[in-house]
N, C-alpha and C positions, 0 to 999 in steps of 0.2 A: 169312733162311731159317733157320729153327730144327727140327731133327731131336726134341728133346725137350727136358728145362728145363735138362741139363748140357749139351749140345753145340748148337752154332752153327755155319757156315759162312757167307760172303760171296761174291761170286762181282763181281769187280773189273769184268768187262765192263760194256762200255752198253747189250750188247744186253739181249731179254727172253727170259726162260729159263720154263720151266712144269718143274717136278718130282717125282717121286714116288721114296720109300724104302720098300724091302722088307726088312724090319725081318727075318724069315727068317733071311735070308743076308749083311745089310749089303750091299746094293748099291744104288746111286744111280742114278736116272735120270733124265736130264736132257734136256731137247729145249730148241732155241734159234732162237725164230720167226723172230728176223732171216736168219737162215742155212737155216732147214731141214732143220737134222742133231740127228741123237741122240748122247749119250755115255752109255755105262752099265758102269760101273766098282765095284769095290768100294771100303769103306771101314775103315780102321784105326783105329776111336774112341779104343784102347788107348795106341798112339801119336800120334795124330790125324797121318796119314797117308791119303791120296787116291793108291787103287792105281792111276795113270793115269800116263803120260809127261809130264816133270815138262812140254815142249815145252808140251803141251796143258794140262795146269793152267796155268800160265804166259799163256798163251795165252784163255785165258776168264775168269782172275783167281778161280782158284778158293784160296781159302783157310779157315784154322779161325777162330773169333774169339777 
């Protein structure tokens, strides 16, 4: 998943995710077909930081590259 040609994310799960970034406000949105749930969080490019519970990044393998 590439946000633009400096930043990158990975997303460790096996499920399959669809997403869109609102470049605006930096906030991520993610949905995840296996499950059926949305996550929509912001993002901290500056520190490459995912303003989310770390539980749930953790949890769906969300990382920087």
């Amino acid at each position: 998943m590439k946000i633009n040609k400096q930043v990158s994310f990975m997303i460790g799960s096996n499920d399959i995710f669809d997403w869109t970034f609102y470049d605006s406000d930096n906030t991520l949105l993610l949905y995840n077909y296996d499950r059926s749930e949305y996550y929509i969080f912001k993002v901290d490019f500056e520190n490459k930081r995912f303003l989310i519970p770390t539980e749930l990044r953790e949890k769906i393998g969300l990382r920087f590259e």
